[in-house]
VMD Tcl script that draws the C-alpha trace (Angstrom):
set ca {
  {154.27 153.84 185.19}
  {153.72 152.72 188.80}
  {154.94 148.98 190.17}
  {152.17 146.84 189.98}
  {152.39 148.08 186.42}
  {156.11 147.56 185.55}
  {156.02 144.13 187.25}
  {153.34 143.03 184.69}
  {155.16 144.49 181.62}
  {158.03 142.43 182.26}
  {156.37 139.22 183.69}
  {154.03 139.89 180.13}
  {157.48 140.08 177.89}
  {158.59 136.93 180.02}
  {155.43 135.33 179.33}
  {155.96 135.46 175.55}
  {158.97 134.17 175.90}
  {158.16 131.31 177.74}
  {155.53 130.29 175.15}
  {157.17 131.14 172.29}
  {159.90 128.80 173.47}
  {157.43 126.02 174.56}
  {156.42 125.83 171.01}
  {159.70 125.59 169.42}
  {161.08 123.30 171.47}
  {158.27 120.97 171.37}
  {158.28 120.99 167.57}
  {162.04 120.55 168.01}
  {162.06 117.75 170.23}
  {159.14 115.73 168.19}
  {160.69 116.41 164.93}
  {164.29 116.03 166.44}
  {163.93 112.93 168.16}
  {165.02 114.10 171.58}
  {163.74 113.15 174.67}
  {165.75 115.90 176.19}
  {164.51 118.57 174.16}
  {161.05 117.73 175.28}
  {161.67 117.53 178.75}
  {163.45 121.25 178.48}
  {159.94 122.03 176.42}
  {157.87 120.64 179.34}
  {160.40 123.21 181.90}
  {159.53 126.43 179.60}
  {155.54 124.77 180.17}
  {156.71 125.59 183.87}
  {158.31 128.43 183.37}
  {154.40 129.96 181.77}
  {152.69 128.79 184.79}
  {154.75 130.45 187.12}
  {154.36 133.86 185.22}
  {150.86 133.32 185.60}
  {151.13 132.95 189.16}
  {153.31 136.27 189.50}
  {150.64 138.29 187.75}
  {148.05 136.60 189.75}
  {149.75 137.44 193.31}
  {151.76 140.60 192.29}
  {148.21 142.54 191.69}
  {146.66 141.14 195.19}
  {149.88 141.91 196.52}
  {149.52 145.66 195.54}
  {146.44 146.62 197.49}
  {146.76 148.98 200.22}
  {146.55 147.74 204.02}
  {142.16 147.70 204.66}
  {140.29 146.32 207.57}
  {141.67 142.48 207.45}
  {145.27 143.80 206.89}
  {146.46 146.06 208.62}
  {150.06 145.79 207.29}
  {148.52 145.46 203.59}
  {148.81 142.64 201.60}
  {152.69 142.74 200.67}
  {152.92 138.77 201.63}
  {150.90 137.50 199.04}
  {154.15 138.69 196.64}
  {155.86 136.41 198.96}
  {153.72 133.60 198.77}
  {154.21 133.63 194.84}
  {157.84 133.42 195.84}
  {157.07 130.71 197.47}
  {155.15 128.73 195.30}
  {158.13 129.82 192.43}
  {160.20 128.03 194.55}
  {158.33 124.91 195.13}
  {157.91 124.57 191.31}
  {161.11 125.00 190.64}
  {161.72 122.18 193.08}
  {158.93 120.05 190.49}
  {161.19 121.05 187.64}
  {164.26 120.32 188.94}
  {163.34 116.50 190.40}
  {161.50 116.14 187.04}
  {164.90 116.31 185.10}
  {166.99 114.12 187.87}
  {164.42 111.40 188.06}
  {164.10 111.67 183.68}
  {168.26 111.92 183.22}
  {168.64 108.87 186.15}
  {166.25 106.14 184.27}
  {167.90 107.04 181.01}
  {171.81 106.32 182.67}
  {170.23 102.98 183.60}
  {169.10 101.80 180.63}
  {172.12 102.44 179.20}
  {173.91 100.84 181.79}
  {171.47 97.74 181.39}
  {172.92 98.12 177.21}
  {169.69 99.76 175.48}
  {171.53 102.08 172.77}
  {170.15 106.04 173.58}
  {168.59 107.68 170.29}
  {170.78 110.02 168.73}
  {168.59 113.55 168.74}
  {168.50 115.48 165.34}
  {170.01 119.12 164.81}
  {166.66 120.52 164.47}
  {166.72 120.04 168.79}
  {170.47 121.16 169.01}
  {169.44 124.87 167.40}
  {166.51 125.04 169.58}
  {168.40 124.61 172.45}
  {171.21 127.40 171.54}
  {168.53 129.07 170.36}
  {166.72 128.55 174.31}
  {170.19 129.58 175.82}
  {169.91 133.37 174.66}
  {166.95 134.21 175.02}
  {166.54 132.76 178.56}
  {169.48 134.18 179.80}
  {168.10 137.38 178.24}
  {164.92 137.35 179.94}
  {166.94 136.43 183.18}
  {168.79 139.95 182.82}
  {166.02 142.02 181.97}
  {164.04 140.33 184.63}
  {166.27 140.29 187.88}
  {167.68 144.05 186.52}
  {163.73 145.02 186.89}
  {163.35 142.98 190.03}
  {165.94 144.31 191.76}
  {165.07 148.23 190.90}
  {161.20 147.27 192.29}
  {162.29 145.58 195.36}
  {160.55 142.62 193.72}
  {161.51 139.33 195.31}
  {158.55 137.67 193.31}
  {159.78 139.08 190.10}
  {163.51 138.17 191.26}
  {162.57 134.57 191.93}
  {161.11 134.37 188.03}
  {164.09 135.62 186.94}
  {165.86 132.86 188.42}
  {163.21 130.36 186.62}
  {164.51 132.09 183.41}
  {167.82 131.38 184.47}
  {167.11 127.50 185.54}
  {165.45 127.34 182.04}
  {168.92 128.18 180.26}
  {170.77 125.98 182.51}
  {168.69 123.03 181.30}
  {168.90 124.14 177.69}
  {172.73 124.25 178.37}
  {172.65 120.61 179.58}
  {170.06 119.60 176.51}
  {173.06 121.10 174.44}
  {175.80 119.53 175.92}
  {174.04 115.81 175.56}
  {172.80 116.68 172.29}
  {175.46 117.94 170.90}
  {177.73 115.16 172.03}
  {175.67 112.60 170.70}
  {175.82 114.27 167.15}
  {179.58 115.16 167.14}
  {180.76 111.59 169.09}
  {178.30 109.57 167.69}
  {175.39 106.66 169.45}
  {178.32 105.62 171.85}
  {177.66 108.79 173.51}
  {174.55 109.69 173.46}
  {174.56 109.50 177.45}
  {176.14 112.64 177.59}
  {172.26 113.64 177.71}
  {170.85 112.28 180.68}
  {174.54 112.35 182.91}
  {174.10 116.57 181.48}
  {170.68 116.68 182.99}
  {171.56 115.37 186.01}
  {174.09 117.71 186.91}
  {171.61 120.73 185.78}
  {168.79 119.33 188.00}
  {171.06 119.73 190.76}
  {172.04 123.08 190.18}
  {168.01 123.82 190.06}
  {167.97 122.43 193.68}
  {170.34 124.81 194.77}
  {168.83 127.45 193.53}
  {164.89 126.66 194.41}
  {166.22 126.05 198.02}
  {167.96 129.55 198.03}
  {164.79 130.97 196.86}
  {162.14 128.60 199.20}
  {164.64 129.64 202.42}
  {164.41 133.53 201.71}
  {160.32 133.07 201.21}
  {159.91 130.84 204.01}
  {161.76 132.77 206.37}
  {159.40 135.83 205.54}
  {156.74 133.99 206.40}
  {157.65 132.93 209.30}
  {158.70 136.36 210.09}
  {162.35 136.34 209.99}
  {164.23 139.49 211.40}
  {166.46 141.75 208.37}
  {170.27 140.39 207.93}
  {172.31 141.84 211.20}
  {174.46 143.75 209.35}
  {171.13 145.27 208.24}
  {170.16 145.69 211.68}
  {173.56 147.58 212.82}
  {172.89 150.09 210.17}
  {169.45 150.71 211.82}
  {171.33 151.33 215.27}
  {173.81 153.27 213.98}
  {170.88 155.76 212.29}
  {168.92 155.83 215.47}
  {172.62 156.28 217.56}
  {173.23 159.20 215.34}
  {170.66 161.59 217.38}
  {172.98 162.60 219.82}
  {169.77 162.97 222.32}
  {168.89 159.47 222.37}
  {170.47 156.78 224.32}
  {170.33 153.07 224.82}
  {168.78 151.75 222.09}
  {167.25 148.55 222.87}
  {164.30 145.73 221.45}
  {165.13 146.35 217.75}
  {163.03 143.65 216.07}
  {162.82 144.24 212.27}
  {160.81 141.80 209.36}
  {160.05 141.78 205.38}
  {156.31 142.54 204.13}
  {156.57 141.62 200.72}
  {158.64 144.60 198.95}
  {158.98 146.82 202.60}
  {160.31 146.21 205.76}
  {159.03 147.11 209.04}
  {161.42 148.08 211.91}
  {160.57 148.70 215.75}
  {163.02 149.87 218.46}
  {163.48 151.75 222.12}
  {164.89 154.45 223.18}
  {165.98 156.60 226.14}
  {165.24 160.47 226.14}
  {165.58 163.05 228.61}
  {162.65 162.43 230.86}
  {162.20 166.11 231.42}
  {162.09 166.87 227.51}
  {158.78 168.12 226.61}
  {156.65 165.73 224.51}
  {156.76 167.35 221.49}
  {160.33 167.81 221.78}
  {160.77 164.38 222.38}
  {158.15 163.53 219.39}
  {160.17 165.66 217.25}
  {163.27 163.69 217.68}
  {161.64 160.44 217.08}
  {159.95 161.76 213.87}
  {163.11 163.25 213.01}
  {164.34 159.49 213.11}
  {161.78 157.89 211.22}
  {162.23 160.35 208.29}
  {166.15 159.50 208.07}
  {165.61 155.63 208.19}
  {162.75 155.55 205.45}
  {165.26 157.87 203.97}
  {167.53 155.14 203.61}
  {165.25 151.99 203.40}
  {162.71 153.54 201.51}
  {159.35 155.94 201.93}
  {156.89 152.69 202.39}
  {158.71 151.46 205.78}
  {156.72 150.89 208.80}
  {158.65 152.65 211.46}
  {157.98 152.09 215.05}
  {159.49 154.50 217.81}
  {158.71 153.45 221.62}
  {159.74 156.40 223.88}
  {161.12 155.77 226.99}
  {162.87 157.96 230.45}
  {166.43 157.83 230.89}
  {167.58 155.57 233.95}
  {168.29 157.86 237.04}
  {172.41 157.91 236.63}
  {173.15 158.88 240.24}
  {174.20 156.14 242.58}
}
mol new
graphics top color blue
foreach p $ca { graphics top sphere $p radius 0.5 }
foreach p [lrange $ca 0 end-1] q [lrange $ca 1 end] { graphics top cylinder $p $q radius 0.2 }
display resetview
């Protein structure tokens, strides 16, 4: 089974998930009486879009370079990372802004309903099987060099956080009684802001890609130390390395022997490019510039 393939089978099984979920949990929160439940029903509605926009992007993503692209269209993956991001962002606001105006009415002394357990098993329920799709998801993100299907995973993961807080408020309210049925929206405050952190970790990596943002340095220094491990080279210099969706692309200097032969000298480069897609994979662009050594007498 080749990528583009495996990324749909598990963005499919995530898919089912998601609205599978959506379902209960708006039954649940209707039937339940929770306000919380729904909202977590209206973040599994977000979590269906966005596996909708992976499938979308992943399979425009996967067509070789033509005559508009001449680096292929790896990017559009991390657009979809992108826009991942951004609605996790939506999400995450969504539950602040719903948990805030429900702390002030009960500061201003409206009594909170107190949900039913109907909403308390669908968020346990919610719990495992998010945080199940979240390992199965990342696990296959991660083994495809996926950063879209990586940034769903996380969406999984954000899901089960904000079942966690649904549980946590609803709970409360049933064990403690009307009193503290705030436990709800203070819970899905504290969630939405652990969404934040995670949507900007996710809109940072995709933005940076975009903008063309060179591989970590200790990335780089592993590059160096391959091309310094040709004893006939010296001075490498102008490394400049970026992500294309799933592949990287490196390009660097060196110094031969200005009276090598050119297909020695071609050989040696070659010989590099081999060991570095070797270690970073056989779908790295690779860019050698050949240059003389500097005269060494004074």
């Amino acid at each position: 089974m080749n990528r583009e393939k495996q990324i749909y089978k598990v963005t499919l099984a995530g898919s089912a998930g998601n609205l599978a979920l959506m379902s209960l949990k708006f039954v649940a929160g209707v039937l339940g009486r929770s306000s919380a439940m729904i909202a977590d029903a209206v973040h599994s509605l977000s979590d269906f879009f966005t596996d909708i926009i992976v499938l979308l992007f992943v399979k425009v993503s996967a067509k070789p370079q033509d005559a508009s692209h001449d680096y292929g269209h790896g990017k559009f993956e991390t657009i979809a990372t992108l826009f991942i991001g951004l609605a996790l962002v939506a999400a995450a606001i969504g539950i602040i802004v719903s948990g805030s105006v429900k702390f002030a009415h009960w500061l201003g002394g409206e009594t909170l309903v107190v949900p039913g357990k109907l909403a308390l098993w669908a968020a346990l329920v919610s719990i495992v099987v998010k945080e199940l799709l979240y390992r199965y998801t990342v696990a296959a993100g991660k083994k495809l060099e996926s950063q879209a299907l990586v940034a769903n995973a996380w969406h999984h993961r954000s899901d089960a956080l904000s079942s966690i807080g649904a549980a946590i408020g609803i709970g409360g309210a049933i064990l403690l009684g009307e009193r503290w049925a705030v436990l709800d929206p203070l819970a899905s405050i504290v969630v939405g802001a652990m969404l934040l952190k995670v949507a900007w970790d996710l809109l940072k990596g995709s933005t940076g890609e975009l903008t063309d943002g060179s591989l970590p340095e200790e990335t780089e220094r592993e590059i160096e130390d391959i091309i310094r491990s040709f004893p006939e080279i010296s001075e490498p210099h102008n490394l400049r390395t970026r992500r294309i969706g799933n592949r990287i692309a490196i390009e660097a200097h060196v110094r031969l022997d200005g009276k090598m032969s050119l297909d020695e000298a071609h050989d040696i480069v070659t010989a590099i490019e081999h060991r570095i897609k070797d270690r970073f994979g056989k779908a790295t662009l690779v860019t050698i510039h050949m240059e003389p050594q500097k005269n060494q007498e004074n």
